[in-house]
C-alpha positions in Angstrom: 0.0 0.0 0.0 2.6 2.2 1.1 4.7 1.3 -2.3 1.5 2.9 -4.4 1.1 5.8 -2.3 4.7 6.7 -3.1 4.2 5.6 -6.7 1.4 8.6 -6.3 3.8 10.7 -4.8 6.2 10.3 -7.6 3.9 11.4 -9.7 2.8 15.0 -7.9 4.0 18.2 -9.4 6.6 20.6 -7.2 4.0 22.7 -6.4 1.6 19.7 -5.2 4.3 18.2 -3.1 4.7 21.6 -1.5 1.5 22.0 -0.7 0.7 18.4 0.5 3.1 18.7 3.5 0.6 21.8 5.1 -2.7 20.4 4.3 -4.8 19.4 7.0 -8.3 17.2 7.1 -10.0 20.7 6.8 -8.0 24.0 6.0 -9.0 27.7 5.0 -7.3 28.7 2.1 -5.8 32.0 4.1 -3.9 29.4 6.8 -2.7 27.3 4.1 -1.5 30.3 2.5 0.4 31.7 5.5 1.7 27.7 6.9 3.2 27.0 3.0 4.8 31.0 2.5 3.3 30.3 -1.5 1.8 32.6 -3.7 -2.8 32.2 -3.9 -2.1 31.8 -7.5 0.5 29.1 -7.0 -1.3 27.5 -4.1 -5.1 27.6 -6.2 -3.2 25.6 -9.2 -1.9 23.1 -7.0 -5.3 22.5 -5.3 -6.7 22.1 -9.4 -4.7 19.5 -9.5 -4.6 17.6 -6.3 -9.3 17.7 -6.8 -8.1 15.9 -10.1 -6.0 13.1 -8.5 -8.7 13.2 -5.9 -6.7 13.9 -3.0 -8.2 17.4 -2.0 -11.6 18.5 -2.2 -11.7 22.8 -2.8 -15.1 24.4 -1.1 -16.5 27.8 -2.0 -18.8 29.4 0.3 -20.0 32.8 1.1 -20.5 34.8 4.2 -21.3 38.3 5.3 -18.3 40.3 7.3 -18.6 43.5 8.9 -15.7 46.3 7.9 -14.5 49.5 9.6 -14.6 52.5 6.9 -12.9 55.4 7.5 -14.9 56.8 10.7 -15.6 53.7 12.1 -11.8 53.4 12.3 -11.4 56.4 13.9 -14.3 55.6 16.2 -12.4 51.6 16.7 -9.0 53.4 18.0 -10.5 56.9 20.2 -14.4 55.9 20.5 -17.5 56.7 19.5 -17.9 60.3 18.6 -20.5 61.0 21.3 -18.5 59.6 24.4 -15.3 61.7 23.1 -17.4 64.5 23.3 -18.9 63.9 26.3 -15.2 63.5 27.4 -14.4 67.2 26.4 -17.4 68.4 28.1 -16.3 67.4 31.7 -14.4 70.3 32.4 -16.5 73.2 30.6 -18.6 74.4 28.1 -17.3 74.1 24.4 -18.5 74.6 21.1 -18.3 72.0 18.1 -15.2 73.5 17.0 -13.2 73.8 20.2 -13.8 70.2 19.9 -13.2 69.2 16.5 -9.4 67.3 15.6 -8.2 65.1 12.5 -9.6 62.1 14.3 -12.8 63.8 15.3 -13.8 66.1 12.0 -16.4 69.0 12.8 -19.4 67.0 10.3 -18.7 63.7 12.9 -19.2 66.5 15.7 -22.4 67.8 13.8 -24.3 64.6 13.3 -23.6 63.0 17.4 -24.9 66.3 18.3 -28.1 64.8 17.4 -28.0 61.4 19.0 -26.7 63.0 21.9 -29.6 65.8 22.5 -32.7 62.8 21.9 -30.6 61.1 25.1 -30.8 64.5 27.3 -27.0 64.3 27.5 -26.0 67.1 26.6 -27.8 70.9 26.3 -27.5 73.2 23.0 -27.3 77.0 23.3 -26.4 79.6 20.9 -23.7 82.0 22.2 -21.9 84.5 19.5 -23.7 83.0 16.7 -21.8 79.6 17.9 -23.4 76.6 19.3 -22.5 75.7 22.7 -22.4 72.5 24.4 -22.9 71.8 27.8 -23.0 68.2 30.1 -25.9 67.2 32.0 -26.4 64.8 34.5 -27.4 62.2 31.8 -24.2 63.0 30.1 -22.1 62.5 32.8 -24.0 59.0 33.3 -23.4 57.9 30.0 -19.7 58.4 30.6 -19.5 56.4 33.1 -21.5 53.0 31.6 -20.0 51.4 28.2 -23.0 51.1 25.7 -23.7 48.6 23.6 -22.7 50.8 20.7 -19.0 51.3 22.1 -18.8 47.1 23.0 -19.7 46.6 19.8 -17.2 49.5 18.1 -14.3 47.8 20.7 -14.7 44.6 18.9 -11.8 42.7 16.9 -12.7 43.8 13.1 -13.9 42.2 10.5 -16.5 40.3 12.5 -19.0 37.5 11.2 -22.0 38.8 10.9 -23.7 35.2 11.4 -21.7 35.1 14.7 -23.7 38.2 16.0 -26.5 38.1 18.7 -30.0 40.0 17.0 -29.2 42.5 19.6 -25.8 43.1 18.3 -26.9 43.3 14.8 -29.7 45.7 15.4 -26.8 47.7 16.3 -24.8 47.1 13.1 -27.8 48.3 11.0 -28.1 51.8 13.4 -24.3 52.1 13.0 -24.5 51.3 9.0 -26.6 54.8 8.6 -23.4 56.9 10.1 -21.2 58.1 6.7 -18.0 55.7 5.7 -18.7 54.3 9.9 -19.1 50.2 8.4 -20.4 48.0 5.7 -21.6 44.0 5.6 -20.2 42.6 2.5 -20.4 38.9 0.9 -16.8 37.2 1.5 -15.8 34.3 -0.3 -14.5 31.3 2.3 -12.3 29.2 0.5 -11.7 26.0 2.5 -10.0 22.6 1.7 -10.8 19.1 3.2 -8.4 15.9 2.3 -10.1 13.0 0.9 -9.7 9.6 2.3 -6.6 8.8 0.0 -5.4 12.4 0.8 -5.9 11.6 4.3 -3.3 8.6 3.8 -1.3 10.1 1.5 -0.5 12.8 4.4 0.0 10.3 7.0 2.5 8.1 5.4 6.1 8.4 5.5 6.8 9.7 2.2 10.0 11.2 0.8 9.0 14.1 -0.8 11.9 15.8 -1.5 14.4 13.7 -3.7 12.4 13.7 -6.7 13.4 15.3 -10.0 11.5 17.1 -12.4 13.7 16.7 -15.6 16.2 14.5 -16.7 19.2 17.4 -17.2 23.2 16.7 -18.9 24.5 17.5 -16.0 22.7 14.5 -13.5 23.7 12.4 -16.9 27.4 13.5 -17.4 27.7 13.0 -12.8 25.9 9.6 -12.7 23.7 10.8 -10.1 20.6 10.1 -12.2 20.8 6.3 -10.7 20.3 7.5 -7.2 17.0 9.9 -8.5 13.5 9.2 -8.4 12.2 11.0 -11.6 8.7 12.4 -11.3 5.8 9.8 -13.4 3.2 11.4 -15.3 -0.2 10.1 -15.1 -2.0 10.3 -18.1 -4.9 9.1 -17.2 -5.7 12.3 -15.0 -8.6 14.5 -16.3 -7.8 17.6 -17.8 -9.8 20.8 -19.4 -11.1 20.5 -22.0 -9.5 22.7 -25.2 -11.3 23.9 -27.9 -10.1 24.8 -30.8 -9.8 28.1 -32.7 -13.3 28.3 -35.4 -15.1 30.9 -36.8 -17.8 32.3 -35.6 -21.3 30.5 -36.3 -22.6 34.3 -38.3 -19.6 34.6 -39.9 -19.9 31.0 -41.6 -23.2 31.3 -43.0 -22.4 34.8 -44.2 -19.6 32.5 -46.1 -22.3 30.4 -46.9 -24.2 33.1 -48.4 -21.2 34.5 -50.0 -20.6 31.4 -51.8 -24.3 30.7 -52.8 -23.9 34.8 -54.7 -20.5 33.3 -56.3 -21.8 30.4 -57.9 -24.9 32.7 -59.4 -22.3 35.0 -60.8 -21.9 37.9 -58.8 -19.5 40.2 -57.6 -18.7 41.3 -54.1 -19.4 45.1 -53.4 -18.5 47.0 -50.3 -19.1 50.4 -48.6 -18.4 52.3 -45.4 -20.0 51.9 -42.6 -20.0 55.7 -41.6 -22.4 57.2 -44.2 -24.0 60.0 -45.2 -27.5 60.7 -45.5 -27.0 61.4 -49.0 -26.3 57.7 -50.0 -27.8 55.9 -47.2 -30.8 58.2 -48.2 -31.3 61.0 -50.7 -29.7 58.7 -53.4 -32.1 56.2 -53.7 -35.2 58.8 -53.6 -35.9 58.4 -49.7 -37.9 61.3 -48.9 -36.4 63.7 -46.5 -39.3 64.0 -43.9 -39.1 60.1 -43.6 -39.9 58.2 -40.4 -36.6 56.1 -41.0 -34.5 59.4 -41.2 -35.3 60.4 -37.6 -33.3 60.3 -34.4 -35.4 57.3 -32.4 -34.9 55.1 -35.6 -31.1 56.3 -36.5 -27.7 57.0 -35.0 -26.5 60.4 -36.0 -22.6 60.8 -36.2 -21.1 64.1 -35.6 -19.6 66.1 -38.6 -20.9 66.8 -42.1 -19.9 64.7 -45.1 -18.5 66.1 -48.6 -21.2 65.0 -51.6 -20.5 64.0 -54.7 -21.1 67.3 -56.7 -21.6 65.5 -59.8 -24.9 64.0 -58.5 -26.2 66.9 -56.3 -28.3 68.8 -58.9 -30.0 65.4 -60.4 -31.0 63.9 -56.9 -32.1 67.4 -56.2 -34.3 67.6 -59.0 -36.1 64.1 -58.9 -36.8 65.1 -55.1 -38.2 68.5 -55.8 -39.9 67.7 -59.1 -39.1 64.1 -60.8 -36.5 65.8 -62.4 -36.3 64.6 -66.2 -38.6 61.2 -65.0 -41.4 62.4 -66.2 -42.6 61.9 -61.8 -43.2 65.2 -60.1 -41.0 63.9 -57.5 -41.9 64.6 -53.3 -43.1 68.3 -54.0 -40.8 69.8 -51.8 -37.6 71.8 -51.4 -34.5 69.4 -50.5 -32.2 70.4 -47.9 -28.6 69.9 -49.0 -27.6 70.3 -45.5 -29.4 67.5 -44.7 -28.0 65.4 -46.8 -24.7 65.7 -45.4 -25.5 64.1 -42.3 -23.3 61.4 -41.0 -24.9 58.7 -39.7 -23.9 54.9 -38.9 -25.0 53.1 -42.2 -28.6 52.0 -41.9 -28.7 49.6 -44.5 -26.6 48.0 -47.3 -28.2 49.7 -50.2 -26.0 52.5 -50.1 -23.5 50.6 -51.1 -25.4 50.0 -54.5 -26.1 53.0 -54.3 -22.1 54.0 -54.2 -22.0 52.0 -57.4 -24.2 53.7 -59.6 -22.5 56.4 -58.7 -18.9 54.5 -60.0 -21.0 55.2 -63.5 -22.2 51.2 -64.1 -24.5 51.0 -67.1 -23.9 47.3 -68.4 -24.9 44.0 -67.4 -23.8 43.3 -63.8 -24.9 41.6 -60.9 -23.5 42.4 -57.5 -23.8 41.4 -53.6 -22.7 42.8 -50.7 -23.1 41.1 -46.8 -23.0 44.5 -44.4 -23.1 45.6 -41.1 -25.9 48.0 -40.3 -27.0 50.0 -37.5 -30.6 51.1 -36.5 -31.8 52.5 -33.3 -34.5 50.3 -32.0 -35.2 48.4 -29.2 -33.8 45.4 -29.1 -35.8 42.2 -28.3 -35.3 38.4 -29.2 -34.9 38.7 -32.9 -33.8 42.3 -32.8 -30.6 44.2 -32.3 -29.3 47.5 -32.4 -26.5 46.0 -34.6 -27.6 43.6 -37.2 -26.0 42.4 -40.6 -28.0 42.7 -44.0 -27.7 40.7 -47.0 -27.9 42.7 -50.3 -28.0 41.8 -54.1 -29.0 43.5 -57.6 -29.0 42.4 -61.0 -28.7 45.1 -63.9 -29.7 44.4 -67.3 -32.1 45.3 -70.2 -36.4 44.8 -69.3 -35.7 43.1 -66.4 -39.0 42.5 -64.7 -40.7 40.8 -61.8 -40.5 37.4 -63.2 -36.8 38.1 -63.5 -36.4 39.0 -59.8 -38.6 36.3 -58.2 -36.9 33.6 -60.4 -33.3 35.5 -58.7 -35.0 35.1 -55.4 -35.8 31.2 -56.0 -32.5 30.0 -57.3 -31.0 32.1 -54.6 -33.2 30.2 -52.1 -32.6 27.0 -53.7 -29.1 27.7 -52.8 -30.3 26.7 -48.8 -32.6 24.1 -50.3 -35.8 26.0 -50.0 -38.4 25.3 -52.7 -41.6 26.3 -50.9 -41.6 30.1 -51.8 -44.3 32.6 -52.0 -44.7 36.0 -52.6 -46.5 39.1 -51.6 -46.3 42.9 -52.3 -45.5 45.5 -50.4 -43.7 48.9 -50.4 -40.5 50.5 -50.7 -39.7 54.4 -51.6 -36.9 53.7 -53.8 -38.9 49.9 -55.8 -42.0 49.8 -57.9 -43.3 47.2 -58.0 -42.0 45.6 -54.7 -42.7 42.8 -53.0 -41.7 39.9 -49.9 -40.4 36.5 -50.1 -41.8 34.4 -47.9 -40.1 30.6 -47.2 -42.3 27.8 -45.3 -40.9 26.0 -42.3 -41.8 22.8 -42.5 -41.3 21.9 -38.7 -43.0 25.3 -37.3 -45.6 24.8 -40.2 -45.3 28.2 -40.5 -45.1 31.0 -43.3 -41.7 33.6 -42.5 -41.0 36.7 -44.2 -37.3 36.6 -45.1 -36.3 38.7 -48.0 -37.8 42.2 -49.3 -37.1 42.8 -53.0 -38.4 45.1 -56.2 -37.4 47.3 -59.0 -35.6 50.2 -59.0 -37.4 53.5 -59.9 -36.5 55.7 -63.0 -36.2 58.6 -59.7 -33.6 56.1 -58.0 -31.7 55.3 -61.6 -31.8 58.6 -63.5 -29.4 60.8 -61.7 -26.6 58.1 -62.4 -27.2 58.0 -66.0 -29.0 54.1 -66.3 -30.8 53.2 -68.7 -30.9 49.3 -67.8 -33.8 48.1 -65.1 -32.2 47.1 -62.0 -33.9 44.4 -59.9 -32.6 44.0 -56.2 -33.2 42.2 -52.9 -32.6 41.9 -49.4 -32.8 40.6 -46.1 -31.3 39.5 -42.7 -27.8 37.9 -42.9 -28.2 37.0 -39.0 -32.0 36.3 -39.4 -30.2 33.8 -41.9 -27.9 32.1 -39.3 -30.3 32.4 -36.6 -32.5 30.1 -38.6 -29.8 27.4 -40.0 -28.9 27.0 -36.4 -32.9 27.2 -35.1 -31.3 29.6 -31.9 -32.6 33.4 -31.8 -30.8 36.2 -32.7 -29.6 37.0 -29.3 -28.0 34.2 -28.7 -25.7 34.3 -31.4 -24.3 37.7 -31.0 -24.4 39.7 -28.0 -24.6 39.8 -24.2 -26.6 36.5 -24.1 -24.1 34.4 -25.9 -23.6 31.0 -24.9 -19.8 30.7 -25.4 -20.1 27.1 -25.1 -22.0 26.2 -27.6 -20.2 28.3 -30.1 -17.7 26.4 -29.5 -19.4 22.9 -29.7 -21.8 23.3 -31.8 -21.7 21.8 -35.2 -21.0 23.7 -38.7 -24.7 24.5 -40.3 -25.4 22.9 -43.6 -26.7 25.3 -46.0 -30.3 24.2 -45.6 -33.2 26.2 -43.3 -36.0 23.5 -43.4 
């Protein structure tokens, strides 16, 4: 028996063996600290290690202490405020600041005056504008009885408030209302209790001392290697689990997405995500009295933003009057000022947006994956951050069959085939419309992507001529729903690290 409990001892780390030595059957973590002379740090790894070998057992627990602030320390080392006074008061008369020193400042003075005038021990009078104090017979009583307060002040500090009589904790809570006096705070207790083979393991004989870490040159080149016991690892011990470096679950299905826009032929756009109204707005033919332009529903950046002069006049125009659309446009003046807002990006269309203005007017399709801001409240499926998913197609008399056939091969992408589709409305699109997919375990209809045509108002100040079809929706929505977890839970102050870790790649499929 004794052979195996060496054999164990062989095997302990340096730190282990020299905690081992100072354990007890049951031992606070502060007298082990002071007994061994090691580091907390050094002393909470060995303790890992010996709960993994199963020869110490590390308990946690929690308990209120009492604490001396700054005038309860004052109060620990002369006494209370009130019996100080009282003190002064035995020879004469004196006001508060005759009375007042470093240890007993004038606002302590103040609020015992109080305390001590509801006890009759002292009497109040004004002299010279001056309050003056004066003992009475109740005074002079008090001085010569200990109160409760002042056994309880006397006391060896911090004290445990579970160790308290409910008399003497009555007092704690009076003396708690006195400024910085004391405070009852939660402490972790740390204690360790030896297991049964910890309890042998202690007990025996064992020589803990003449064992060597590392085989070295220079115990090879002396010979003294043959007299060593060299340290044996177990490997059987459990350890923490590692996991491995991986992206994050959002950012794969963006890849996902990515690669689904590649294999239909697009290019990748991108765009800043500072912006100005003018392209995350005024552009694309967003009115400027919009709901979605105002401060509850968008962050507003400091500064003003430079506009592209070259576009100015013709934006201004199809605002004011359709310009040369044959529209007559919003019907009112547009604010140039306005436009140079800068504002957190709101949505990925002003990157398409940015585009046009690069002076496209061919065949092209194009996609862009974005970060966006809005300010709303957040809930489970919202947040004040989110990422949107954009695409547009250019080419001659595109149309609506053109953009839900897009929408479907896109979808088909993810292996959804159950699609429908419903209008709705957009500023900047005419017609547009929703794609809707079916989840065949909910057996419910979602709303995942909004889409339409762009408007000759959007198009015309940048010189197309080609129809442009486009769509959009949720990249997180998106993840959210290959990994059937909300929102919230993938990005966050909810996230369950854990199973970002664990959790297994999403195929590129939502039903």
């Amino acid at each position: 028996m004794e052979e195996n409990l060496q054999e164990l001892a062989n095997s302990l780390s340096l730190l282990e063996r020299k905690v081992l030595p100072h354990l007890k059957d049951r031992i606070l973590l502060e007298d082990l600290i002071d007994s061994s002379k090691l580091q907390e740090v050094e002393i909470r790894r060995a303790l890992l290690w010996l709960g993994n070998r199963n020869i110490a057992i590390t308990e946690i627990a929690s308990e209120k202490i009492v604490q001396l602030f700054t005038n309860g320390e004052l109060a620990h080392r002369f006494d209370l405020p009130e019996f100080r006074i009282l003190k002064e008061l035995q020879t004469s008369s004196k006001t508060p600041q005759e009375i007042s020193s470093d240890t007993l400042p004038i606002n302590e003075i103040m609020s015992a005056i109080g305390n001590l005038k509801s006890k009759n021990a002292i009497i109040v009078t004004k002299k010279e504008n001056q309050l003056e104090l004066s003992l009475t017979e109740a005074g002079k009583h008090m001085l010569s009885t200990q109160s409760p307060e002042q056994k309880i002040i006397k006391k060896q500090f911090p004290l445990k408030l579970l160790e308290l009589s409910s008399d003497e904790k009555r007092i704690i809570e009076d003396l708690q209302k006195r400024k910085d006096f004391l405070k009852v705070i939660d402490k972790k207790i740390t204690t360790i209790n030896l297991t049964p083979l910890g309890k042998k393991l202690t007990q025996a004989k064992l020589d803990l001392t003449n064992i060597e870490e590392k085989l070295t040159s220079d115990l090879l080149k002396s010979g003294e290697w043959k007299n060593k016991i060299f340290r044996t690892y177990d490997i059987q011990s459990p350890v923490p689990e590692i996991s491995g470096a991986r992206r994050h679950p959002v950012t794969e299905v963006h890849n996902l997405i990515k690669n689904v826009f590649l294999s239909m032929g697009f290019k990748e756009m991108d765009g800043p995500l500072v912006e100005s109204a003018f392209w995350c707005m005024d552009s694309m033919w967003i009115p400027q009295d919009h709901p979605a332009r105002d401060v509850q529903d968008t962050f507003y950046v400091d500064g003003k933003a430079t506009l592209p002069e070259q576009f100015v006049k013709s934006v201004k125009a199809v605002h004011e009057n359709g310009g040369n659309t044959g529209s007559t446009g919003y019907g009112k003046p547009w604010d140039e000022e306005k436009a140079k807002q800068l504002i957190l990006r709101t949505h990925s269309t002003a990157a398409t947006f940015r585009k046009f203005g690069e002076g496209i007017n061919e065949d092209c399709k194009y996609f862009y994956i974005a970060t966006n801001f809005r300010n709303e409240a957040t809930d489970a499926t919202h947040l004040a951050e989110f990422v949107q998913v954009e695409g547009f197609v250019m080419g001659d008399n595109l149309g609506l069959p053109h953009l839900m056939g897009m929408i479907k091969e896109f979808f088909e992408g993810f292996g959804i085939t159950k699609i429908r589709f419903k209008p709705t409305y957009n500023p900047y699109t005419e017609p547009s419309m929703e794609a809707h997919y079916y989840d065949e375990k909910k057996k419910k209809w979602y709303a995942l992507i909004n889409s339409g045509i762009f408007r000759p108002e959007s198009l015309a100040p940048y010189g197309i001529k080609k129809s442009v079809i486009a769509w959009g929706m949720g990249g997180t929505r998106v993840a959210a729903l290959l990994n059937n977890i909300m929102p919230k839970d993938m990005v966050g102050a909810e996230v369950n690290f854990d199973w970002i870790s664990k959790h297994k790649t999403p195929q590129p499929r939502l039903d």
